[in-house]
C-alpha positions as a Markdown table, in Angstrom:
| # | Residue | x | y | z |
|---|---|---|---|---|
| 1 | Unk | -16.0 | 16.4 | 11.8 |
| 2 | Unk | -13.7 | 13.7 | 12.3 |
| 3 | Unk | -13.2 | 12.8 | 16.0 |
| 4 | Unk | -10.3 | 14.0 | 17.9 |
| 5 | Unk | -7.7 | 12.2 | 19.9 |
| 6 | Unk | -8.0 | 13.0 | 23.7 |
| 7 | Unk | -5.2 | 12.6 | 26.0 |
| 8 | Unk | -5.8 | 9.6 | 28.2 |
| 9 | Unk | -3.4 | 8.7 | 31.4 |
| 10 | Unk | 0.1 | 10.0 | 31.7 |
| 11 | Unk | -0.5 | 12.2 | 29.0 |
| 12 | Unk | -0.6 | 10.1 | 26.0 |
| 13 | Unk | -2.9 | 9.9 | 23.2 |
| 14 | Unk | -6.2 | 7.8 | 23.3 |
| 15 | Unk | -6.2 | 6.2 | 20.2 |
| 16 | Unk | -9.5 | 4.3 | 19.9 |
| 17 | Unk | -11.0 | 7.8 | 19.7 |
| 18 | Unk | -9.6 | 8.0 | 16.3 |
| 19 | Unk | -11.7 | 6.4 | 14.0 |
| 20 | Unk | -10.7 | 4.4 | 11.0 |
| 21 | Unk | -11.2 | 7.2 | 7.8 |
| 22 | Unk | -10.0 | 4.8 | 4.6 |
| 23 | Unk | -13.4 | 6.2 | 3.0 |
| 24 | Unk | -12.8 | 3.5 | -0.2 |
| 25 | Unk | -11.1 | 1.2 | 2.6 |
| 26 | Unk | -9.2 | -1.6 | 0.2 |
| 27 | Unk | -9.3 | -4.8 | 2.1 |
| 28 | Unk | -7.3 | -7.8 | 0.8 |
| 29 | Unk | -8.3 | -11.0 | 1.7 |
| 30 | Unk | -7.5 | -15.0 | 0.8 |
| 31 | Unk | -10.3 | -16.5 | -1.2 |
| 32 | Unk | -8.9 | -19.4 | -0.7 |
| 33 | Unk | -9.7 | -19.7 | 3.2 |
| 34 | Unk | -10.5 | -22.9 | 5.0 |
| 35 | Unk | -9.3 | -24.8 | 1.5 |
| 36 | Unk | -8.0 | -28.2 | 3.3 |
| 37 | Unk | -11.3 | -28.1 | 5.0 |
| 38 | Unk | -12.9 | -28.6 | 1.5 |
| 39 | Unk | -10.2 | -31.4 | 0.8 |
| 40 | Unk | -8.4 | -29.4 | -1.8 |
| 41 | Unk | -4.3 | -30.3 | -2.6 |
| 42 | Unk | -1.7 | -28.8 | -1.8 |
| 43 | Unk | -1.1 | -27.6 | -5.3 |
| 44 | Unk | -4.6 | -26.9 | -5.9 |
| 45 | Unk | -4.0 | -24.5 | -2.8 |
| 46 | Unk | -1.0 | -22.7 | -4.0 |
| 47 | Unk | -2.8 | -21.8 | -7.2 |
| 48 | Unk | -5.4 | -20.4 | -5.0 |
| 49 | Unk | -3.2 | -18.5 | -2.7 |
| 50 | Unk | -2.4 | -16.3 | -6.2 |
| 51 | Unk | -5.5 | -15.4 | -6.2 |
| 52 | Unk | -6.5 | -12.0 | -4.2 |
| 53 | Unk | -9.5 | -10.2 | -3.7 |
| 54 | Unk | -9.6 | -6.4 | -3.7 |
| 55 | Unk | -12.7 | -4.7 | -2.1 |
| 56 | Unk | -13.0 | -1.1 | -3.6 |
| 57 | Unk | -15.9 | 1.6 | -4.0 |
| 58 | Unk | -16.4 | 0.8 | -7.6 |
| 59 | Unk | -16.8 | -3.5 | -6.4 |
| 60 | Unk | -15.0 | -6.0 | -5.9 |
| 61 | Unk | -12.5 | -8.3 | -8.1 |
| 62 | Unk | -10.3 | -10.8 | -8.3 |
| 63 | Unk | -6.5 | -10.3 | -9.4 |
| 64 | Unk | -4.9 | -13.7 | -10.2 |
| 65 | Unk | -1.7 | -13.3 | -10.1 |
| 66 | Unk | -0.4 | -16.3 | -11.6 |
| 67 | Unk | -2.2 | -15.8 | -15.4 |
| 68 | Unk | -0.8 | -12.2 | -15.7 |
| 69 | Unk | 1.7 | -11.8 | -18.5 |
| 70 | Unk | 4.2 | -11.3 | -19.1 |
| 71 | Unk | 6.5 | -12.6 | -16.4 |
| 72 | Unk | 7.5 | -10.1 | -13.7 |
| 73 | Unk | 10.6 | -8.3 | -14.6 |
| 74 | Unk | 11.6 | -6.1 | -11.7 |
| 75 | Unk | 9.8 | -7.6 | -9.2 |
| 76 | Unk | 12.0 | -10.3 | -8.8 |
| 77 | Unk | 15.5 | -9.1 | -9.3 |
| 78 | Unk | 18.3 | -8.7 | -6.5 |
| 79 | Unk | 17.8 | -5.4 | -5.0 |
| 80 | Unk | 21.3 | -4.2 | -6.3 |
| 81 | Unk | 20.4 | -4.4 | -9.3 |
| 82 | Unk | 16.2 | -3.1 | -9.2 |
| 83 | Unk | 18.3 | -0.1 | -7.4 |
| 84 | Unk | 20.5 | 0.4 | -10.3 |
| 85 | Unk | 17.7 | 0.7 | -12.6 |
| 86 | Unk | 16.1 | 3.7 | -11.2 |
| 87 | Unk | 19.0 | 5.1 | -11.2 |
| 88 | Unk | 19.1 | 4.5 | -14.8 |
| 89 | Unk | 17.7 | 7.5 | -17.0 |
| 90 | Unk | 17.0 | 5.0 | -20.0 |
| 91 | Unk | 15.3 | 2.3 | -17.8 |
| 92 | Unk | 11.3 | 1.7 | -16.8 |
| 93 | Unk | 11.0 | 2.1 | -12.7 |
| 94 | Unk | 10.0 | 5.5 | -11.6 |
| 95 | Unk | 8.4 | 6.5 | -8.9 |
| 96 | Unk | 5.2 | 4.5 | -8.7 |
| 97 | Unk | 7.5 | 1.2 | -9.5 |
| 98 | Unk | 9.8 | 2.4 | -6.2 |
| 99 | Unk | 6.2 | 3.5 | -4.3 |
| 100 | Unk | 5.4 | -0.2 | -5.0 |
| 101 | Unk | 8.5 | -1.6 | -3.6 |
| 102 | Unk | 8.5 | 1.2 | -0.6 |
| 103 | Unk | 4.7 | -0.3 | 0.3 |
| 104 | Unk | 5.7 | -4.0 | 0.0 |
| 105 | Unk | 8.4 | -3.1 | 2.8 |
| 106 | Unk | 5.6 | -1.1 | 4.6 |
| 107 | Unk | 3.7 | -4.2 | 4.6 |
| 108 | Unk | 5.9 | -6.6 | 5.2 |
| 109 | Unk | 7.3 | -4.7 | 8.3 |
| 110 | Unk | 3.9 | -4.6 | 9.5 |
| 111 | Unk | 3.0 | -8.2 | 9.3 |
| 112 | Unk | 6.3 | -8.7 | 11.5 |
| 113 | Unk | 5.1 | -6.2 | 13.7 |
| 114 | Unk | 1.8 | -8.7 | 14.3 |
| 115 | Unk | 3.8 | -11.7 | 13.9 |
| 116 | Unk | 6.5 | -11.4 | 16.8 |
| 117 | Unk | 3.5 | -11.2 | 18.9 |
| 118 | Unk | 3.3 | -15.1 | 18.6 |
| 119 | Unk | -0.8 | -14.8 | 19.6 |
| 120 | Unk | -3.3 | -17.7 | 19.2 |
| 121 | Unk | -5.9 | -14.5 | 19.2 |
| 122 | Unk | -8.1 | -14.9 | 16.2 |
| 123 | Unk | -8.0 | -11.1 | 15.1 |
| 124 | Unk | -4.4 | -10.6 | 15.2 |
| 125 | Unk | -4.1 | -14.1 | 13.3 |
| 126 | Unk | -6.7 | -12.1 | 10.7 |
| 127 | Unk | -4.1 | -8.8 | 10.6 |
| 128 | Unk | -1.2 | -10.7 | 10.0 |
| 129 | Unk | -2.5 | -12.8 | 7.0 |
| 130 | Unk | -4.0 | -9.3 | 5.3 |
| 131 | Unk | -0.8 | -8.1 | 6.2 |
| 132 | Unk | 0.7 | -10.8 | 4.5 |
| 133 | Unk | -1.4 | -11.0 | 1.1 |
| 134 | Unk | -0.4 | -7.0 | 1.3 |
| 135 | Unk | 2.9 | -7.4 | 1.0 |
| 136 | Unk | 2.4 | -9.9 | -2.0 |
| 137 | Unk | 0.2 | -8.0 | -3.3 |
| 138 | Unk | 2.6 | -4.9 | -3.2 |
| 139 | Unk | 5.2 | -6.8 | -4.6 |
| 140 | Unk | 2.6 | -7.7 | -7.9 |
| 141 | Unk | 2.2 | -4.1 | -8.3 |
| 142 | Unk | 6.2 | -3.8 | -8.6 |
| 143 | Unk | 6.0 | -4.9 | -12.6 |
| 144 | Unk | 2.2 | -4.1 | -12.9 |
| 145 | Unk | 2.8 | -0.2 | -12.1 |
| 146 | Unk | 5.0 | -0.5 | -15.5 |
| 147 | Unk | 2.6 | -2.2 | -17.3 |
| 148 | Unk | -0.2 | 0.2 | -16.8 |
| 149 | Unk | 2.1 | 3.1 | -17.8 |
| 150 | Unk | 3.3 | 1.2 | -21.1 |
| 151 | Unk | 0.5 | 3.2 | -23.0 |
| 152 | Unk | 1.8 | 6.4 | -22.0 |
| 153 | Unk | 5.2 | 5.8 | -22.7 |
| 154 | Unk | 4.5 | 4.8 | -25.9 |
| 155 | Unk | 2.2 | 7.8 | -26.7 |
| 156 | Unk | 5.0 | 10.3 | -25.2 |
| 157 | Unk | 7.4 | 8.5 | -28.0 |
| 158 | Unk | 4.7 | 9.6 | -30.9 |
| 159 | Unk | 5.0 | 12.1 | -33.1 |
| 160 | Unk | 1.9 | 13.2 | -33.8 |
| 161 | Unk | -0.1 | 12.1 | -30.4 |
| 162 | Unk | -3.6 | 13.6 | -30.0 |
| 163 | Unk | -4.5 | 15.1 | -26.4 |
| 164 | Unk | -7.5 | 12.7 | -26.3 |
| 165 | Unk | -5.0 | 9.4 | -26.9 |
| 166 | Unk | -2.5 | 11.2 | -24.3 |
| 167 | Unk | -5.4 | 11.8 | -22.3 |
| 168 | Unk | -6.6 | 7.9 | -22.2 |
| 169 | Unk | -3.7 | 6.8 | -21.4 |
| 170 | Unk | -2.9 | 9.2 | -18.4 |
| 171 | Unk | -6.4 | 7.8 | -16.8 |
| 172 | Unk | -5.1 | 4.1 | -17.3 |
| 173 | Unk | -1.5 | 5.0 | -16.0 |
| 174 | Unk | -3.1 | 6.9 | -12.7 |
| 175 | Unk | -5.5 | 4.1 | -11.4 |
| 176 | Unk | -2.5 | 2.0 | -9.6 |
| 177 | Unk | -0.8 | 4.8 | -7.9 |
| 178 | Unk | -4.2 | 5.9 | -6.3 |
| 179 | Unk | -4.7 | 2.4 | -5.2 |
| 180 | Unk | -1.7 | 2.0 | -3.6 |
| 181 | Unk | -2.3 | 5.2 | -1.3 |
| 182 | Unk | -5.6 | 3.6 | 0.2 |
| 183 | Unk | -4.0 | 0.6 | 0.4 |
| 184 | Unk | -1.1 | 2.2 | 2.4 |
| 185 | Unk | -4.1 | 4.2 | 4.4 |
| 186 | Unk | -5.5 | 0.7 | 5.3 |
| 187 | Unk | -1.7 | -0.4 | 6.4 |
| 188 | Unk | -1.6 | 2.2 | 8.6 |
| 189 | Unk | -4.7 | 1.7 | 10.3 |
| 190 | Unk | -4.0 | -1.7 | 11.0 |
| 191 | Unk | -0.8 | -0.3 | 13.0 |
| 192 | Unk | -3.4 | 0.3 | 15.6 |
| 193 | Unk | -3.9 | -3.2 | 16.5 |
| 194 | Unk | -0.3 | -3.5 | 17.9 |
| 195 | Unk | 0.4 | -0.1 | 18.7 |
| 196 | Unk | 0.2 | -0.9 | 22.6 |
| 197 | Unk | 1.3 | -4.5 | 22.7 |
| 198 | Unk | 4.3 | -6.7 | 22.6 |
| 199 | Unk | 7.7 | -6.0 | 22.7 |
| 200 | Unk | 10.2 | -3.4 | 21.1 |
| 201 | Unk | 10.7 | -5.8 | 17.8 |
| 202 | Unk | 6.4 | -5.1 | 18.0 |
| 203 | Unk | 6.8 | -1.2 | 18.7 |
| 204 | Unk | 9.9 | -0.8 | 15.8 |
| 205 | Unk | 8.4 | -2.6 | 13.5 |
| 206 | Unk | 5.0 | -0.7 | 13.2 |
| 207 | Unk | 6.9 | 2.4 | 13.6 |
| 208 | Unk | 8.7 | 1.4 | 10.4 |
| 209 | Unk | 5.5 | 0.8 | 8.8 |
| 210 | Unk | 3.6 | 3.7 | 9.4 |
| 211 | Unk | 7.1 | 5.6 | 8.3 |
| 212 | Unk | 7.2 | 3.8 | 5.1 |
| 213 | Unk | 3.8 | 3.6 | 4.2 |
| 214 | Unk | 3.6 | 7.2 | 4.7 |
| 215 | Unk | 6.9 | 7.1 | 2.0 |
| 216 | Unk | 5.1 | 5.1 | -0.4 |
| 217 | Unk | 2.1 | 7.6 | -0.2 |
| 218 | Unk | 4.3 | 10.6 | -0.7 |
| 219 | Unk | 6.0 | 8.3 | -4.0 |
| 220 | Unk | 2.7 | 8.1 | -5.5 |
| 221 | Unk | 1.8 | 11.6 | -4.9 |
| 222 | Unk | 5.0 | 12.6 | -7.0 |
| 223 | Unk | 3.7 | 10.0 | -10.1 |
| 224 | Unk | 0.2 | 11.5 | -9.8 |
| 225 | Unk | 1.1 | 15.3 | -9.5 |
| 226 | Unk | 3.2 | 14.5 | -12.8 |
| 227 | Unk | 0.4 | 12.7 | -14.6 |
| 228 | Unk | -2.3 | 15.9 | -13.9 |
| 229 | Unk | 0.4 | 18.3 | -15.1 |
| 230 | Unk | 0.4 | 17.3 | -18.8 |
| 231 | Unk | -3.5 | 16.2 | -18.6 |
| 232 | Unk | -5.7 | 18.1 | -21.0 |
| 233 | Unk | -8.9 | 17.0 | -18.6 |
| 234 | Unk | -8.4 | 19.8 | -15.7 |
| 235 | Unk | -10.9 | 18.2 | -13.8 |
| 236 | Unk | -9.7 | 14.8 | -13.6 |
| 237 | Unk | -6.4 | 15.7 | -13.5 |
| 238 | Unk | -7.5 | 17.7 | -10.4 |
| 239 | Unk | -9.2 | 14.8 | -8.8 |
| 240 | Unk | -6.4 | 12.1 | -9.3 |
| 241 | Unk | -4.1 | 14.7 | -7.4 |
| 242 | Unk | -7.3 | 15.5 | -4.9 |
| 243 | Unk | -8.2 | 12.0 | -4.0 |
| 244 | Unk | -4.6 | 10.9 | -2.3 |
| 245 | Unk | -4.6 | 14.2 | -0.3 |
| 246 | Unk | -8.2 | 13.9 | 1.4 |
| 247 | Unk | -7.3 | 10.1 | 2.0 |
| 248 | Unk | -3.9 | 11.0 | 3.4 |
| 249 | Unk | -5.4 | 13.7 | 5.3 |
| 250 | Unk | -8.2 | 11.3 | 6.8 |
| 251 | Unk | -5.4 | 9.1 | 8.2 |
| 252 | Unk | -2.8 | 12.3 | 9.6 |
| 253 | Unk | -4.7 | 12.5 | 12.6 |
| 254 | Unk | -3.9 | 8.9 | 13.4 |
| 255 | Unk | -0.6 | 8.6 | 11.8 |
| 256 | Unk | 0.4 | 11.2 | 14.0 |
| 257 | Unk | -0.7 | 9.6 | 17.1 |
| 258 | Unk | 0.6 | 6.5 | 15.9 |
| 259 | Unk | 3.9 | 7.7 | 15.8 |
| 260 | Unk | 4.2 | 9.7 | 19.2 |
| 261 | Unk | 3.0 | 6.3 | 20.7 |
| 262 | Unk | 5.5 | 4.1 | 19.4 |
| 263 | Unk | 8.2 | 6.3 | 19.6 |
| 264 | Unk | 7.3 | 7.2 | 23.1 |
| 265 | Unk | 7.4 | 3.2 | 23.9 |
| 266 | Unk | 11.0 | 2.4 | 22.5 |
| 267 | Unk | 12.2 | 5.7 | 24.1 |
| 268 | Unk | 14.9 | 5.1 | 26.9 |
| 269 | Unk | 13.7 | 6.5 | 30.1 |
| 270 | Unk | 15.5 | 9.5 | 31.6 |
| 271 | Unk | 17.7 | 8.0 | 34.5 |
C-alpha cells in the first residue's frame, strides 16, 4: 500500500512521506555531460545537446533530434497560428499534438520554478537541466505525435482497411501519448524539490506545473480512450487506456498535496 501523507506542524502535509510512484519512471538526461571537459567544440556540443536519452521499462535509447525528418512543422510555428490549426477540422493537431504542447509549458514552467531559485546546490542544478531537456523534449514530440499517427490516418482514409492493418497502426499511434503521461508523472514529482523553497515566482511556477502537467495527462487520456474505442484487440486497447490511469493514480496522492502546499504558500494571510 502506497504510503500516506501525514500532517506535519501547523497542519500541513508532510510530503517526504509520499514516495515517488512513476513505476516506468522516464528520466531524461544530457549525454553529452561534462563535453568541454573532453575538449569537444562548441558545435560538436550543440550536435550533442540534440541528442537525449530516454530511460524506460522496455531499455534505454537515444532520440537524436537533429536527423529526424522531416522538418518540424508545428512545432515551430507562432502560437496564433499552431492555435488556429486545431481549431481547424481539416488540419493534423489533435489532442496528443496539444497534450505535447500543454507538457512542454508544464516543463518549461517547472524548470523556472528551479531556476528563480538562483542555487549553486548541485541537485537543484541536476532538476533544472532534466527540466530543461523536458521541455525540449516536449517540444520534439509537438510534430512527432503527428508523425506516429500518419499510419492511422491514412488507414482511416482506406476503403477496404483490414482490422489487423487498423489494428497495427492504433499500437504505433498509442506509444507517444502513454509516454508523455509518465513523463508528466516524473514532472510532477520533481515539483517536490521546490515545493518548500524560494519565493512566490518559485511557489507559482510549480503550481503551474503540476496544473498543466496534470492537463497534458488528461489530453492524452482523451487521444488514448479514442484509440481503444475502435481497437479490435480488447485487451490492448484495455491496457493503453489502463496504464495512464494506474500511473496517474500513483502520483494523485502527491499531486494533491502538492497543490494544497503551494497554494497554501501564495495565499494572503487573513489580516
Amino acid at each position: 500500500m502506497q504510503n500516506m501523507p501525514v500532517r506535519a506542524g501547523g497542519g500541513r502535509r508532510n510530503l517526504d512521506n509520499v514516495h515517488s510512484a512513476c513505476y516506468i519512471p522516464i528520466i531524461i538526461m544530457c549525454i553529452s555531460a561534462c563535453g568541454y571537459a573532453r575538449g569537444e567544440t562548441e558545435d560538436t556540443m550543440a550536435e550533442e545537446k540534440k541528442k537525449i536519452m530516454i530511460h524506460t521499462a522496455s531499455g534505454d535509447h537515444v532520440v537524436d533530434m537533429s536527423d529526424k525528418k522531416p522538418k518540424p512543422k508545428f512545432g515551430v510555428l507562432p502560437v496564433s497560428d499552431y492555435v488556429a490549426a486545431v481549431a481547424d477540422p481539416d488540419a493534423q493537431p489533435q489532442a496528443g499534438s496539444v497534450g505535447a504542447v500543454v507538457a512542454a509549458l508544464a516543463a518549461a514552467m517547472g524548470s523556472l520554478a528551479v531556476r528563480a531559485l538562483r542555487s549553486d546546490d548541485a541537485s537543484l542544478q541536476k532538476t533544472a537541466e532534466e527540466l530543461r531537456q523536458m521541455t525540449d523534449y516536449m517540444v520534439f514530440q509537438i510534430d512527432e505525435e503527428l508523425r506516429a499517427r500518419e499510419p492511422l490516418d491514412r488507414r482511416r482514409a482506406e476503403e477496404n482497411i483490414t482490422r489487423t492493418d487498423l489494428d497495427s497502426a492504433l499500437r504505433v499511434a498509442s506509444d507517444i501519448p502513454n509516454e508523455i503521461v509518465y513523463i508528466m508523472c516524473r514532472c510532477i514529482e520533481l515539483m517536490k524539490e521546490v515545493v518548500d523553497k524560494g519565493d512566490d515566482l518559485t511557489a507559482c511556477s510549480a503550481l503551474a506545473a503540476v496544473h498543466l502537467s496534470m492537463a497534458a495527462i488528461r489530453c492524452m487520456q482523451a487521444e488514448l480512450l479514442s484509440y481503444a474505442k475502435i481497437m479490435d484487440d480488447d485487451v490492448f486497447g484495455y491496457t493503453i487506456v489502463r496504464e495512464a490511469e494506474l500511473n496517474l493514480a500513483d502520483h494523485q496522492e502527491l499531486v494533491d498535496g502538492l497543490v494544497e502546499e503551494l497554494t497554501r504558500r501564495l495565499t494572503r494571510a487573513k489580516k
